[in-house]
N, C-alpha and C positions, 0 to 999 in steps of 0.2 A: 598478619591477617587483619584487617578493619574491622573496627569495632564496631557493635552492631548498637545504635542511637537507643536510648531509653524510649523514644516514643515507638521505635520500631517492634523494642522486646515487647511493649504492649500490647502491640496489634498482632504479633506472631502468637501471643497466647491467645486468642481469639480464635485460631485459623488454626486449621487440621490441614498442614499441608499434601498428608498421604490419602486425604479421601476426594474422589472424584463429585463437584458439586452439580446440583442442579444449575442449570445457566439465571437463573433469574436472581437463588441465592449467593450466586458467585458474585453476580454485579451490585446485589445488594451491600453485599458485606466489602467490596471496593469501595462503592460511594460511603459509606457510612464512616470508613476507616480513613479516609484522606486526612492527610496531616500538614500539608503542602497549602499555601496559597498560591498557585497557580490553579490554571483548571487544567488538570492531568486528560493525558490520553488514551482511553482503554485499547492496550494492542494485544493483537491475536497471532497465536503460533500455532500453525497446524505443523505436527513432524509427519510425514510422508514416508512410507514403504515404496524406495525406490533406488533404485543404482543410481547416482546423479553423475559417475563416469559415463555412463550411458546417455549420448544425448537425446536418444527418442524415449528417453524416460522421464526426462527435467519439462516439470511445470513453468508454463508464462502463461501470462495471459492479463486482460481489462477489466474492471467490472465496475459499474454503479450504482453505489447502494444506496437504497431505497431512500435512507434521511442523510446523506449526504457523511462527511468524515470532520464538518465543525473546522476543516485547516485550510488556512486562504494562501492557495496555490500564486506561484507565480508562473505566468506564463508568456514565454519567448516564441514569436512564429517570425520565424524567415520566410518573406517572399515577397515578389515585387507588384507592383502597378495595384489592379484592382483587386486580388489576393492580400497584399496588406492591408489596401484601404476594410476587405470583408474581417481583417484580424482584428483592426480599431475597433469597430464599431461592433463586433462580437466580445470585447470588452478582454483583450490581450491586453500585458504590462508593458511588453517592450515587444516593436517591432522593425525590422530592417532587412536590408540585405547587405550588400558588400560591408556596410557600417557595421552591424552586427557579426558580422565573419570577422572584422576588427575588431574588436571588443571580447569576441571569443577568444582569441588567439592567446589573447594580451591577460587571461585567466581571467575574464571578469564574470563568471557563472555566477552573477546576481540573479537567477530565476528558478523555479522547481522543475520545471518540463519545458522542450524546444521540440516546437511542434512545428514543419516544414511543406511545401509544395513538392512533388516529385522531380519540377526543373529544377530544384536548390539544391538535389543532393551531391550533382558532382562537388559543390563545395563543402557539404555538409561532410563528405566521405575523408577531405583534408582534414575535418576536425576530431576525425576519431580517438585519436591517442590522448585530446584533453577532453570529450566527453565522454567517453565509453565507459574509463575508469570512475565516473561520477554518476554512471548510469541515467548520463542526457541524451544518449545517441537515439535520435529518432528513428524508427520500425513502423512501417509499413503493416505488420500484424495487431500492432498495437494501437493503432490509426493514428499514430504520428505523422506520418508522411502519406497525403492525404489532400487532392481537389478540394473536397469540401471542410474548409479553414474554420466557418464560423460553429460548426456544430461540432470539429473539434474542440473547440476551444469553450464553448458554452456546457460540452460535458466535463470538459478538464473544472472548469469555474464548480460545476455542480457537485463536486465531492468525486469524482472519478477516481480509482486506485490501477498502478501497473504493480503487478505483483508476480514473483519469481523465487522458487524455493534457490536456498543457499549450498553451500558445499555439503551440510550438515543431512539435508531433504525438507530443511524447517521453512515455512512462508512463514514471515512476519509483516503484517499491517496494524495500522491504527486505523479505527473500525467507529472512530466516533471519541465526543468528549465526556467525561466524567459527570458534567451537568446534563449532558443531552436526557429525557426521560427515559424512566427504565424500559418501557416496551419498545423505544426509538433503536434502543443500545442491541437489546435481544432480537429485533427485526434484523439488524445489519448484521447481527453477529452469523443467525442462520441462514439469512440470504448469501453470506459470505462463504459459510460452513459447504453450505450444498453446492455452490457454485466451483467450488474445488472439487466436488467430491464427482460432478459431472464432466470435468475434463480431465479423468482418468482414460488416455488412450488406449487404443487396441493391444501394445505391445506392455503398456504395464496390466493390463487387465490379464496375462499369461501366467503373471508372478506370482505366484502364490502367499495368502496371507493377506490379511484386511491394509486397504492401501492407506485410509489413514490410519496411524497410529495413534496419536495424541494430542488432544486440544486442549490449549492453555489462554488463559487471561489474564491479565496485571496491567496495574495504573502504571499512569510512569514512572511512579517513585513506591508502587505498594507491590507485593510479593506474588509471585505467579500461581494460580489457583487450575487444577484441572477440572475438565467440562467434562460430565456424563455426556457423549455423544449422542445414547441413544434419543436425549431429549433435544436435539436439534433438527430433527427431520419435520 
């Protein structure tokens, strides 16, 4: 077992980890507890009441939160002529076509999101087997694959999240950075919170039992704290 760091047993006496915190206390007592000289990521774990064998049960979906997620995305847009030139100048990191289907191939997934025109996909559909498993494959619901390139990409630049519970039913995001202000932290947090809580479909809405279960929060090197839900509406 790993041993747990002296400055850690410190902080764990501090924290009650079986009591469910107010959200404002929870983030307080993150920021205050940082040990790390990086500026940590507060991430959020909703666990979800859902069959996730079930696929009309499993969670996707976009959203953009209000003060942004503090992380400078990289973004890749495939596509030609005046389509790329709209990806430049919408402020994309790398742009191309056939060059970039190159470069793919060849594992160079130097970017965060590949965001595509709908004529790129018959090539993009060859890339599937190395981006799928890195979760780059462009979706059309997600407005990856998408006409309009430059407001793709100007929400990708603005903090934008694609988020999808895991085999567990757990979504996990980063929701902002440890420096951001406390009300910046707690706006994205319930913006985030409700915005899950409103794409509970028709057929999980059948299931009986509260569909979230459990909201949690931790830096990225400090210890997971649960959220009183009810103070997030």
């Amino acid at each position: 077992m790993k041993k747990i760091s002296k400055k850690r047993k410190e902080i764990l006496q501090k924290l009650d980890l079986s009591k469910k915190y107010d959200p404002k206390e929870a983030i307080r007592l993150l920021k205050s507890n940082s040990y790390v000289k990086f500026n940590e990521t507060l991430d959020l774990a909703i666990k979800l009441s859902i069959d996730t064998s079930k696929t009309d049960q499993n969670i996707r979906g976009v959203i953009n939160l209000p003060h942004g997620t503090g992380k400078k995305i990289r973004v890749a847009v495939m596509a030609k002529d005046d389509k790329a030139k709209e990806a430049k100048d919408a402020g994309a990191d790398i742009v191309g076509d056939n060059d970039l289907n190159e470069i793919i191939q060849k594992g160079k997934l130097n970017f965060d999101l590949l965001i595509t025109t709908p004529d790129m996909m018959s090539i993009i559909g060859k890339l599937g087997k190395i981006l799928g498993p890195k979760g780059l494959m462009p979706n059309p619901k997600l407005g990856t694959v998408t006409q309009d390139i430059s407001s793709a990409v100007k929400s990708a630049k603005s903090g934008q999240i694609q988020y999808k519970n895991d085999k567990s039913g757990i979504i996990h995001a980063g929701i902002g950075k440890l420096d951001f202000k406390e009300e910046e932290l707690i706006a994205n947090l319930k913006y985030f919170y409700n915005a899950i809580l409103k794409s509970k479909s028709d057929n999980i809405k059948k299931t009986k039992g509260s569909f979230i279960k459990k909201v949690s929060i931790a830096s990225t090197m400090g210890f997971g704290l649960e959220i009183n839900v009810g103070n997030l509406h």
